[in-house]
C-alpha positions as CSV (number, residue, x, y, z in Angstrom):
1,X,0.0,0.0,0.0
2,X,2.8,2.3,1.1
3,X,4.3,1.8,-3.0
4,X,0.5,2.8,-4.0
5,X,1.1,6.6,-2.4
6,X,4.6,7.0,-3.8
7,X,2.7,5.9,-7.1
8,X,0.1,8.6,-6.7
9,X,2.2,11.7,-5.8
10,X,4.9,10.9,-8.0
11,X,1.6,11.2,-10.7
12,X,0.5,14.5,-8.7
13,X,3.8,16.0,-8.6
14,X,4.1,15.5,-12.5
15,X,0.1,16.9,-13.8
16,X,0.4,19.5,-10.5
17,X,-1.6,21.8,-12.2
18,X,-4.3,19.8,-13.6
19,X,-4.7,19.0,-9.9
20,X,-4.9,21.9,-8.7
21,X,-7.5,22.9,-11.4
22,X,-9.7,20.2,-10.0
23,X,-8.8,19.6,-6.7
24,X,-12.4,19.9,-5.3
25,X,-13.8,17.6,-7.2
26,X,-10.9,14.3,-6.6
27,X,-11.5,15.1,-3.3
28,X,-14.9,14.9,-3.1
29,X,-14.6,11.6,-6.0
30,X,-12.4,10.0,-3.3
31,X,-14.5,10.8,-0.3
32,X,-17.8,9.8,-2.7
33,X,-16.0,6.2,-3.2
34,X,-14.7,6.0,0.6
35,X,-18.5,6.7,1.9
36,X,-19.8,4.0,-0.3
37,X,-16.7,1.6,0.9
38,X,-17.6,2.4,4.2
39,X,-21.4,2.0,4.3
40,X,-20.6,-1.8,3.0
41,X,-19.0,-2.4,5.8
42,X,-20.9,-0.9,8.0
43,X,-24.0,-3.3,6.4
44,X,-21.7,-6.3,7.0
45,X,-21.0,-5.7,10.8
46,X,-24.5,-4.7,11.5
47,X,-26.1,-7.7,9.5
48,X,-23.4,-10.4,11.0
49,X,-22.9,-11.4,14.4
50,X,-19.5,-13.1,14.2
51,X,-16.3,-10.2,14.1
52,X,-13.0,-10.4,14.3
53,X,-11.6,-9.1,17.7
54,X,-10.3,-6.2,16.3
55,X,-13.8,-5.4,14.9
56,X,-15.3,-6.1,18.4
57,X,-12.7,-3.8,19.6
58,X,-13.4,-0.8,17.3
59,X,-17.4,-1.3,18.2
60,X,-16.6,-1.1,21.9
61,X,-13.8,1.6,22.2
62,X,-14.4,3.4,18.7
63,X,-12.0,7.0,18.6
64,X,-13.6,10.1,18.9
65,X,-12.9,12.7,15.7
66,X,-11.9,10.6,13.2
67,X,-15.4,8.8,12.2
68,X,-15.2,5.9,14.3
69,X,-17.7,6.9,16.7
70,X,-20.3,8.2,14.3
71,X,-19.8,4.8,12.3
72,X,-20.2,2.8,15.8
73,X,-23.8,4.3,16.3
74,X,-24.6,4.0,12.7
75,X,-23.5,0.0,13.5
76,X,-25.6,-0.4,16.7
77,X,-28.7,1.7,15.0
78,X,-29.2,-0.7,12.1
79,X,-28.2,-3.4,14.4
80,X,-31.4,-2.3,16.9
81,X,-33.8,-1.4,13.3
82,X,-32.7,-5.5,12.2
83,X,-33.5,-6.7,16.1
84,X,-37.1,-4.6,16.1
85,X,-37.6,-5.7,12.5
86,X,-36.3,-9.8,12.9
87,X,-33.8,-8.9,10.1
88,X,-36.4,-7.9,7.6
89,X,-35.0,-4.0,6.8
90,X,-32.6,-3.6,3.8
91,X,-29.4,-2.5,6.2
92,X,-27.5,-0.5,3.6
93,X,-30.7,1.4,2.8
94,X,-31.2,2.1,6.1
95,X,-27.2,3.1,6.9
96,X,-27.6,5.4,3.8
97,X,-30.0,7.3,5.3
98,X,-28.2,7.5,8.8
């Protein structure tokens, strides 16, 4: 992964200005792709019971500032729509709209 960043600003070091021409909209491209990435997962650990430990981990002590905690009550939301609903809501519809 560390190779794929070298990759990337060796790219934006050598079309700087077309980058900087459209800065605003890769950023918001790779936040648009990172916000669908996420809401799959987020579907995945609501809809499962079984985690890894270091999944259990993040849903017990998420971090405050970075995300974590706003995706942790998004997690235990769709998990309490699934319980009230025996599993019968779309998850990623619902986490969509969270």
């Amino acid at each position: 992964m560390e190779k794929r960043l070298e990759l990337f600003r060796g790219i934006i070091n050598k079309h700087r200005r077309s980058y900087e021409k459209y800065v605003t909209e890769a950023v918001l491209g790779v936040e648009q792709t990172s916000i669908s990435r996420l809401l799959g997962w987020e579907s995945e650990i609501a809809e499962h019971a079984d985690h890894s430990d270091k999944t259990d981990h993040f849903l017990q002590h998420p971090s405050y500032g970075d995300g974590e905690m706003a995706a942790a009550v998004r997690i235990a939301a769709a998990k309490a729509v699934l319980a009230e609903n025996n599993g019968s809501v779309f998850v990623e519809e619902f986490l969509g709209k969270a």
